[in-house]
C-alpha positions as a printed NumPy array, in Angstrom:
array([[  72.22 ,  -87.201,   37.445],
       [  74.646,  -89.645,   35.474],
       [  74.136,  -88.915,   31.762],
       [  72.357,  -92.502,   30.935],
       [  69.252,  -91.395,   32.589],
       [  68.699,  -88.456,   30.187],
       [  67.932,  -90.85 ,   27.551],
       [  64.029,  -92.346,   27.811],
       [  65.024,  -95.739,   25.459],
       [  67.486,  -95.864,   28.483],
       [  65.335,  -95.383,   31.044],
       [  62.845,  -98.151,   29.483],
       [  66.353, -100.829,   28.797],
       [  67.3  , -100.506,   32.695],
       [  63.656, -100.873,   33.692],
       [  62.268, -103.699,   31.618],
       [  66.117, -104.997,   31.977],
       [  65.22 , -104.919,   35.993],
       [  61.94 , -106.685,   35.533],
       [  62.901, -109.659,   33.376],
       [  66.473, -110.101,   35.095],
       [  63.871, -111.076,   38.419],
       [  61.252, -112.974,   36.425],
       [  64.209, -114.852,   34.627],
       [  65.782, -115.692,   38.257],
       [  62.45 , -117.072,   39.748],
       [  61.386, -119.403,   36.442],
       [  65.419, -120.468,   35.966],
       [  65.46 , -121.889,   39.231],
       [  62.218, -124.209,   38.974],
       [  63.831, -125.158,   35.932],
       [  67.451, -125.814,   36.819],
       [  66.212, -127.839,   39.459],
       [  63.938, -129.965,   37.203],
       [  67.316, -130.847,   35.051],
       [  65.313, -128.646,   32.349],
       [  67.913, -126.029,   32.176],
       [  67.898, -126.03 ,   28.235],
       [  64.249, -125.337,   27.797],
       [  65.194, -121.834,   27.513],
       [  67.491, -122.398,   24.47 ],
       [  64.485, -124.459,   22.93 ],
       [  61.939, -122.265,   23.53 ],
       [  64.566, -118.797,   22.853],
       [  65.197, -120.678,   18.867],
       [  61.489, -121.738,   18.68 ],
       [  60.732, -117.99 ,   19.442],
       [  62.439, -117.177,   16.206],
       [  60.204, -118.379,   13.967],
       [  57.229, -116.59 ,   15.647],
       [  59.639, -113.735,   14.836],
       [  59.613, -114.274,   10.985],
       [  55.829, -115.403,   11.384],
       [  54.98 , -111.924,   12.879],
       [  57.403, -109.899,   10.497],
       [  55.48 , -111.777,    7.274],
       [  52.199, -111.388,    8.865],
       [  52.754, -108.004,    9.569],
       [  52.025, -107.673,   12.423],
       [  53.942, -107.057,   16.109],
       [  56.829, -109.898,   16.153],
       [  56.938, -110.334,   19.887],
       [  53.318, -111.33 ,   19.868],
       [  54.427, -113.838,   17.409],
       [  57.068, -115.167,   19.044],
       [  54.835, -115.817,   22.013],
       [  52.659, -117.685,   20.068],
       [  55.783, -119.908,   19.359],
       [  57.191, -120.585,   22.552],
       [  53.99 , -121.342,   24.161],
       [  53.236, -124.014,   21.317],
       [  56.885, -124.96 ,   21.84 ],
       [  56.797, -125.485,   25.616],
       [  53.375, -127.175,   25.167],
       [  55.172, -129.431,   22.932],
       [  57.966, -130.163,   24.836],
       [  55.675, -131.084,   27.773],
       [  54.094, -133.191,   25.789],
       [  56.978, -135.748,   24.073],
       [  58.553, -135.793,   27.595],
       [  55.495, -137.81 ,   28.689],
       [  55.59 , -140.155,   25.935],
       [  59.286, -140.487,   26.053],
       [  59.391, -141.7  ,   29.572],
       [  63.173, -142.606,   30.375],
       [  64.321, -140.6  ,   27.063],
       [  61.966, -136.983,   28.21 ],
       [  65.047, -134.781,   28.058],
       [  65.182, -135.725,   23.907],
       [  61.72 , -133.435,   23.992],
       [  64.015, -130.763,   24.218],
       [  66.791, -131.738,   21.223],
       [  63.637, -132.696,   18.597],
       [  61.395, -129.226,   19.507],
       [  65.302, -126.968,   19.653],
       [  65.413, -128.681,   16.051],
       [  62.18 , -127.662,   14.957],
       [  62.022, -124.395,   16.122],
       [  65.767, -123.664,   14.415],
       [  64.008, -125.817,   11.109],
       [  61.076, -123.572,   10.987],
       [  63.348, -120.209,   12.005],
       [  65.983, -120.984,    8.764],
       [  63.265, -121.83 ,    6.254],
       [  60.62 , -118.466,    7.28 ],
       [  63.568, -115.905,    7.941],
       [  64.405, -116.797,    4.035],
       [  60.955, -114.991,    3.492],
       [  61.444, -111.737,    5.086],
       [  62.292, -108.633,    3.532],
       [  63.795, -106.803,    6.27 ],
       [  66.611, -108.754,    7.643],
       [  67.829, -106.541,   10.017],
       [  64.368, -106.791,   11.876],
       [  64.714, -110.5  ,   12.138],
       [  68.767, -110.365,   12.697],
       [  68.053, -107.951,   16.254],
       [  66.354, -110.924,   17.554],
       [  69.339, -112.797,   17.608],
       [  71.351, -110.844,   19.904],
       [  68.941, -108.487,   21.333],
       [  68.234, -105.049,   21.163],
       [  67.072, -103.823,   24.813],
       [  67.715, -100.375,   23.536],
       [  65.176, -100.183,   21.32 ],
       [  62.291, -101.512,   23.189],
       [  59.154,  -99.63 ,   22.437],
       [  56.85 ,  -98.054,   25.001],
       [  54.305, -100.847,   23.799],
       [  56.459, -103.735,   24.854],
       [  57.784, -101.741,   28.055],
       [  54.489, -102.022,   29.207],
       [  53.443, -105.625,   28.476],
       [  57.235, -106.498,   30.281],
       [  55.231, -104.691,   33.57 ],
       [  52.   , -106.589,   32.907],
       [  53.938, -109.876,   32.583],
       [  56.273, -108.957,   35.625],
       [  53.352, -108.482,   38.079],
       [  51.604, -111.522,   36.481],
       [  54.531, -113.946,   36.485],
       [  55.538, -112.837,   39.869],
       [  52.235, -113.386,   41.77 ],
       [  52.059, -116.597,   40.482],
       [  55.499, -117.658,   40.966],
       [  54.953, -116.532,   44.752],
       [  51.367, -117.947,   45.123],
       [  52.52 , -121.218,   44.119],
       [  55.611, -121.223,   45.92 ],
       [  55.018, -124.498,   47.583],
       [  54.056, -126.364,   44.431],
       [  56.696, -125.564,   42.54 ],
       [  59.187, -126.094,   45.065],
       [  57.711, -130.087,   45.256],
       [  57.498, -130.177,   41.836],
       [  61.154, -129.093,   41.254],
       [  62.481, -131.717,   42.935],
       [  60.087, -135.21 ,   42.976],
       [  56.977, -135.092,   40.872],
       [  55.649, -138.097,   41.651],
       [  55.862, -137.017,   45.384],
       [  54.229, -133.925,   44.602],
       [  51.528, -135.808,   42.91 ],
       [  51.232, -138.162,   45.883],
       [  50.592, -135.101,   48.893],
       [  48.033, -133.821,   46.508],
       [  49.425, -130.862,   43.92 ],
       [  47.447, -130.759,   40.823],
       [  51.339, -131.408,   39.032],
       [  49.515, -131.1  ,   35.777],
       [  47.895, -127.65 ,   36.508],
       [  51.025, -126.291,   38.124],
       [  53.419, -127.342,   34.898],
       [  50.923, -125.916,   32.675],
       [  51.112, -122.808,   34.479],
       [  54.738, -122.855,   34.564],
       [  54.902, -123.662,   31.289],
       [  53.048, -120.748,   29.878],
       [  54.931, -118.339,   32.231],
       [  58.097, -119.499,   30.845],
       [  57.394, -119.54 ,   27.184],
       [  55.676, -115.914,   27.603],
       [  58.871, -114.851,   29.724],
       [  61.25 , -116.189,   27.147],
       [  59.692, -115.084,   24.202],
       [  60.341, -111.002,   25.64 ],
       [  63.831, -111.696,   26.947],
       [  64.441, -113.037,   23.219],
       [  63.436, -109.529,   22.322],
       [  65.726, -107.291,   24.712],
       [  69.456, -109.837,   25.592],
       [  68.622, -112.022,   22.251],
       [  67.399, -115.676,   21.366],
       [  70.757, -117.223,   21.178],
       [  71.634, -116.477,   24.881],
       [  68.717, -116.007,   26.72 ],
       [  69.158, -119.308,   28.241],
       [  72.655, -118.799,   29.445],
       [  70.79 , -115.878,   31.373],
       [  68.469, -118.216,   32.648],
       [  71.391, -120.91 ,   33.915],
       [  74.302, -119.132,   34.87 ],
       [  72.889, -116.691,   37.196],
       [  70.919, -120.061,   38.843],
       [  74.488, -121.965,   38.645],
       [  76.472, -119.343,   40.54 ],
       [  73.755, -119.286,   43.013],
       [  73.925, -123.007,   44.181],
       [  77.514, -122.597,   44.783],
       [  76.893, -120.365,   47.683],
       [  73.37 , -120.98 ,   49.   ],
       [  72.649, -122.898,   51.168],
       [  68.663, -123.591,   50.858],
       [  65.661, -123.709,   47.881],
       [  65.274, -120.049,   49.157],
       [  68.208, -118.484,   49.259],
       [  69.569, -120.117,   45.585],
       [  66.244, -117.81 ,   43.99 ],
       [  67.862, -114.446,   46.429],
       [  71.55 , -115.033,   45.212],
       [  70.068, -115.701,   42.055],
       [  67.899, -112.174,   41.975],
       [  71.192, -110.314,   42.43 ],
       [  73.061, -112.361,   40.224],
       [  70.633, -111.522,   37.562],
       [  69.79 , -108.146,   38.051],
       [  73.093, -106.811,   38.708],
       [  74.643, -108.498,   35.606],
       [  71.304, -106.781,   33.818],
       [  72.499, -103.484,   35.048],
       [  75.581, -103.473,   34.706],
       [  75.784, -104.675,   31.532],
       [  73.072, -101.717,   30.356],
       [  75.609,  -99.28 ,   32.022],
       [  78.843, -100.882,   30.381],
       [  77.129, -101.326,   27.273],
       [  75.657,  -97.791,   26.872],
       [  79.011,  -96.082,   28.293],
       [  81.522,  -98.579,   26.323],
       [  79.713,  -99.186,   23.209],
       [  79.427, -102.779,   23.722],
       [  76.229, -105.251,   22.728],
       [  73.886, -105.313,   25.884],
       [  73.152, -108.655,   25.335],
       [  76.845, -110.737,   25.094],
       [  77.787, -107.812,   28.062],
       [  74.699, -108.921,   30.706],
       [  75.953, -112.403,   29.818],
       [  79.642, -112.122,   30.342],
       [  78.909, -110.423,   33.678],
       [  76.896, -113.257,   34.884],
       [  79.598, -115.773,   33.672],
       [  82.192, -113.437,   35.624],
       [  79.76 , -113.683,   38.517],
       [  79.676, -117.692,   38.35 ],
       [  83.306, -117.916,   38.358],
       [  84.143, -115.507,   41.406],
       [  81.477, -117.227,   43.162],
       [  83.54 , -120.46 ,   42.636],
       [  86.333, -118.936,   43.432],
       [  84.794, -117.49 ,   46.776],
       [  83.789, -121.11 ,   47.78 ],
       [  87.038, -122.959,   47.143],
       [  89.176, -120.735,   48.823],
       [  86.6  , -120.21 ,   51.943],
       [  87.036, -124.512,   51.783],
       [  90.561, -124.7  ,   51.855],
       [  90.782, -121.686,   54.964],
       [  88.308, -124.491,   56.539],
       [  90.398, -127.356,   55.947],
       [  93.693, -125.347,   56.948],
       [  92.096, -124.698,   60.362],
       [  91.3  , -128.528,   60.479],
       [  94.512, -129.298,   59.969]])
């Protein structure tokens, strides 16, 4: 047995890494395809501040930092409506706040290598406490995403539609919106706030370059995700590297071979045309 499963803070990284690499591909791709795909950098900075809120409060950060991106993705929902045309400046004013109220709090705690391993992540040291809400909120976030399959998938694309053949759009985004916030706010904890979103985009990004239906782009971008989780756990633990920049960097690699794979199968088409 390879020498990283001796190790049970490993054993917890590559499972809760397995878990949130598929949550992350499901709730990207909803949001990628609702031209949302920085919600997760608003939500990942607004999740800092929870941080420093639970860390002064004493009290278990990630919970706090849940708190924060559900009020955040709450928020965003709500100054999208009122913005009408302008709805994607929901995103810029709560990313401000959230980075606002993360400077000013962080200021006030003591420890500031507590706060500072939300930054980049620290996967490794994931406590059995948090390994086991990542499998509560796996089974959770996954039934739903699956149950309301249809919904989202009309939502994604034309709300007004949506609205018009009878999905309760309001229900469903509220749902969505708490299942994102909750999903951010623990990927914050293990790859780091200030690239959780790229984990949530690039994998999703890569994907549409080779799929070929609403299906298949969530499948290509499940193994996108998951194997860039993996293998960045592996490289990181057997290389010394940061888990979090690693998973990322994999994923980008992914996104670029991908492109790469599609422009030369293109030009072998258009050389047999010709």
């Amino acid at each position: 047995m390879p020498s990283i499963f001796y190790y049970a803070y490993m054993q917890r990284a590559l499972l809760v890494g397995f878990l949130l690499a598929l949550l992350v591909a499901c709730l990207g791709t909803v949001m990628v395809h609702k031209r949302l795909s920085l919600i997760g950098d608003a939500l990942s900075h607004s999740s800092l501040a929870g941080v420093a809120l639970g860390l002064l409060g004493g009290f278990n950060p990630v919970i706090g930092a849940m708190a924060a991106c559900v009020v955040a993705a709450f928020a965003i929902e709500g100054i999208r409506k009122k913005l009408g045309n302008h709805s994607e400046l929901a995103v810029a004013i709560v990313l401000s706040t959230g980075i606002g109220l993360a400077g000013v709090m962080s200021g006030f705690v003591k420890s500031s290598a507590d706060f500072n391993s939300f930054l980049f992540g620290s996967i490794v040291a994931i406590s059995k406490f948090e390994t086991r809400l990542v499998i509560v909120l796996a089974v959770v976030v996954l039934f739903s995403f699956f149950l309301l399959y249809k919904e989202l998938f009309y939502i994604s694309f034309d709300e007004q539609a949506a609205a018009i053949s009878g999905v309760p759009v309001g229900l469903v985004n509220a749902i969505f919106t708490i299942l994102t916030a909750v999903t951010v706010s623990i990927a914050a904890r293990t790859v780091g706030a200030l690239i959780v979103s790229s984990l949530m985009v690039v994998p999703v990004a890569g994907a549409m370059s080779v799929a070929r239906s609403y299906k298949s782009t969530i499948v290509w971008s499940a193994v996108i995700s998951v194997s860039s989780t993996i293998g960045g756990l592996v490289l990181s633990f057997y290389c010394g590297l940061k888990p979090g920049g690693t998973i990322v960097l994999i994923s980008v690699l992914w996104f670029l071979l991908l492109h790469i794979w599609k422009w030369a199968a293109g030009t072998k088409t258009i050389g047999k045309g010709a």
